[in-house]
MDAnalysis code that builds the backbone (N, CA, C; Angstrom):
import MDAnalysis as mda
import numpy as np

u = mda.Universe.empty(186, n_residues=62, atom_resindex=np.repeat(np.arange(62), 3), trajectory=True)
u.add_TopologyAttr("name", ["N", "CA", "C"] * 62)
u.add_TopologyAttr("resid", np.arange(1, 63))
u.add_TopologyAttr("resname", ["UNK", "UNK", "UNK", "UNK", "UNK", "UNK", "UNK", "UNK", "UNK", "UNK", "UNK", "UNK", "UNK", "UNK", "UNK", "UNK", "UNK", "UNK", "UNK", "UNK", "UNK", "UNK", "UNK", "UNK", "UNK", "UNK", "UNK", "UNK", "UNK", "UNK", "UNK", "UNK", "UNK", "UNK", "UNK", "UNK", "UNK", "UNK", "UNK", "UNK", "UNK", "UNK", "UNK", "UNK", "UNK", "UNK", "UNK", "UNK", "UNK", "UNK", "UNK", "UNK", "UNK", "UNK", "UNK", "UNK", "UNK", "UNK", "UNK", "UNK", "UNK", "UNK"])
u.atoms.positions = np.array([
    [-3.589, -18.123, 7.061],
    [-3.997, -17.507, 5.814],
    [-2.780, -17.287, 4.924],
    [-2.530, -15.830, 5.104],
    [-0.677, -16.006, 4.329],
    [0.080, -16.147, 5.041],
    [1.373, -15.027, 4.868],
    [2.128, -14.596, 5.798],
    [1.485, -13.506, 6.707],
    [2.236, -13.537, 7.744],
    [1.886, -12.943, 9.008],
    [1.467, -11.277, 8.905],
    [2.930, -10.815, 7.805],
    [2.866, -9.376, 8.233],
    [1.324, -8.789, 7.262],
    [1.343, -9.822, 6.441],
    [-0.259, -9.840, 5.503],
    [-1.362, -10.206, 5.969],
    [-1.523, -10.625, 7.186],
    [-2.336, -10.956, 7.822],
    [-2.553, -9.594, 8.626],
    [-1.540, -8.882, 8.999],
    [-1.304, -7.672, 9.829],
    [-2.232, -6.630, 9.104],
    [-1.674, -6.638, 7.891],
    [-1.900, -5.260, 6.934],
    [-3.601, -5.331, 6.688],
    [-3.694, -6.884, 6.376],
    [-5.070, -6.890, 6.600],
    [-6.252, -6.250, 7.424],
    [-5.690, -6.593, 8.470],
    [-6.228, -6.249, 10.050],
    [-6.191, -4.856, 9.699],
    [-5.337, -3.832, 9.671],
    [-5.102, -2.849, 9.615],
    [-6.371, -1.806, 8.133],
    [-6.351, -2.255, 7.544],
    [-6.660, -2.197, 6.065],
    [-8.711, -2.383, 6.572],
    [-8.633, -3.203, 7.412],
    [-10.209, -3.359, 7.880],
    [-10.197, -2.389, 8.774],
    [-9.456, -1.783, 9.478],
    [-9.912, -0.833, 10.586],
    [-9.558, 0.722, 10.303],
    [-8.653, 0.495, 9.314],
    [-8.720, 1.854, 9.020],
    [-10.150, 3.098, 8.530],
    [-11.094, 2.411, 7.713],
    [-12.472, 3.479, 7.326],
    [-13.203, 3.900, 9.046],
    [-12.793, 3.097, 10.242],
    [-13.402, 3.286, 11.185],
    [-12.476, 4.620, 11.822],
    [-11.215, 4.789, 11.479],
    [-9.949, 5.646, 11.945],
    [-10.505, 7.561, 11.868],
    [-9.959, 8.290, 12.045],
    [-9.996, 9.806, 11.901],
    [-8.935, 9.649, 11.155],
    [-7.773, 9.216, 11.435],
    [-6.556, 9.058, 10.394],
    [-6.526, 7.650, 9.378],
    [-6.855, 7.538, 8.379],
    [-7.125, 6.656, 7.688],
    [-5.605, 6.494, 6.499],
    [-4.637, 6.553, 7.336],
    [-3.409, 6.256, 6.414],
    [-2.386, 5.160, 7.206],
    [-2.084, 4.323, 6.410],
    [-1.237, 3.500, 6.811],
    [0.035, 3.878, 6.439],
    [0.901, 3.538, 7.148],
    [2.597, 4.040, 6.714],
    [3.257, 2.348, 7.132],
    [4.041, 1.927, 6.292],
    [4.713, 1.051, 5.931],
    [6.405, 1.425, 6.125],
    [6.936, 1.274, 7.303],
    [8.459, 2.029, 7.072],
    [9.831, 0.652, 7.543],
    [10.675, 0.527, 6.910],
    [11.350, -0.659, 7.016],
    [12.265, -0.628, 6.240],
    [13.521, -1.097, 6.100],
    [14.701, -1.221, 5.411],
    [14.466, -1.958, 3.867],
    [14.179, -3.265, 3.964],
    [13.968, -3.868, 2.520],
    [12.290, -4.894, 2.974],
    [11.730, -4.989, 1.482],
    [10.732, -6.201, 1.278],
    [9.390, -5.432, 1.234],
    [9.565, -3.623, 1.473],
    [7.611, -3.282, 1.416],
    [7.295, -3.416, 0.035],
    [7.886, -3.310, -0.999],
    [7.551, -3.181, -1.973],
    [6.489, -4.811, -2.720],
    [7.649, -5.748, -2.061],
    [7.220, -7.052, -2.359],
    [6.122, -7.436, -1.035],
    [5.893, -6.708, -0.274],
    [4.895, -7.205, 0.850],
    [3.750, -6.406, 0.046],
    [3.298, -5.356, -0.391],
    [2.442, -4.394, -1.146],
    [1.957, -5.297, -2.065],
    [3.071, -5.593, -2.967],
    [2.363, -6.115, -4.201],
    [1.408, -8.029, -3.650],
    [2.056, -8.139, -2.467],
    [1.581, -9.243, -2.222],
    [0.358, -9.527, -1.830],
    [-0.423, -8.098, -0.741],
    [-1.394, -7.601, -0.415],
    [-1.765, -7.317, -1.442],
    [-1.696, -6.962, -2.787],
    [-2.577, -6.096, -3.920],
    [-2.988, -7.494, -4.439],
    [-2.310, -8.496, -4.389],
    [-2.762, -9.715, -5.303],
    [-4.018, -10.148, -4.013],
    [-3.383, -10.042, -3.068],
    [-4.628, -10.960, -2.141],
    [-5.751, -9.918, -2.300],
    [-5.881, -8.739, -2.534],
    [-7.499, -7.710, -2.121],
    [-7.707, -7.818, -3.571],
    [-6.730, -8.164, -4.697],
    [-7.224, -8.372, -6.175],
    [-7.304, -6.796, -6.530],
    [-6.651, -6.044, -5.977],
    [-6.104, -4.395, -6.030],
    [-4.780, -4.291, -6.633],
    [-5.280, -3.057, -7.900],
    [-3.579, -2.608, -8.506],
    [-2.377, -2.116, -7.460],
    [-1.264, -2.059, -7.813],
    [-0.280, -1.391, -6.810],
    [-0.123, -0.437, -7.650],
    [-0.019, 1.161, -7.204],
    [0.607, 2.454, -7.756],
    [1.655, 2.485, -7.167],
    [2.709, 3.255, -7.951],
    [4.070, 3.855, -7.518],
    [3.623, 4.817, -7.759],
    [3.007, 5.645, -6.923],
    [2.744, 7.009, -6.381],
    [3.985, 8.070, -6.817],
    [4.852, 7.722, -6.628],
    [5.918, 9.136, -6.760],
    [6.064, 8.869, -8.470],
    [6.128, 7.878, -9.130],
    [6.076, 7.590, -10.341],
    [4.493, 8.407, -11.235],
    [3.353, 8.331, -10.698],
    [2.513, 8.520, -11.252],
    [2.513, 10.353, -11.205],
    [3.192, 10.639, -9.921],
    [3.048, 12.157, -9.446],
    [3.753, 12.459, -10.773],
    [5.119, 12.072, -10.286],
    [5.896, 12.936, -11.324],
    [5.748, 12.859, -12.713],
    [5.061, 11.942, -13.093],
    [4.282, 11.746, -14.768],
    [3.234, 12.758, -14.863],
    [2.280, 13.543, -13.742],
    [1.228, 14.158, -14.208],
    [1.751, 15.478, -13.670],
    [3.257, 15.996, -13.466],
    [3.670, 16.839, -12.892],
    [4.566, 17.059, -14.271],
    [5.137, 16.119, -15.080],
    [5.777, 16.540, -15.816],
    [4.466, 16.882, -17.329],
    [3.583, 16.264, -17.325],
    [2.547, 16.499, -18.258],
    [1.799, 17.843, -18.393],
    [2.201, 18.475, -16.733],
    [2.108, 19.946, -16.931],
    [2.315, 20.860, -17.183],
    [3.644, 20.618, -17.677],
    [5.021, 21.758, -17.983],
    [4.657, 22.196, -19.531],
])
């Protein structure tokens, strides 16, 4: 299909709604960012930068 570790996340990404813990953690030195966006193109899903969006509706509060 793709690459491997996208094939992984996949797998993962299908079994998670079946989980009690339904969060994936991604932890690694370099490339999640470009493995994310690579998965967002294959599910046809936006990518958020989460700490980006926080701190935009954190500073919109002040």
């Amino acid at each position: 299909m793709c690459h491997p570790i996208i094939d992984e996340l996949l797998t993962y990404t299908r079994q998670a709604p079946m989980m009690y813990y339904q969060l994936i953690i991604i932890v690694g030195k370099s490339g999640k960012t470009t493995v994310l966006r690579k998965l967002g193109q294959h599910l046809k899903v936006p990518v958020i930068n989460l700490s980006l969006e926080l701190s935009k509706n954190l500073l919109m509060t002040c």
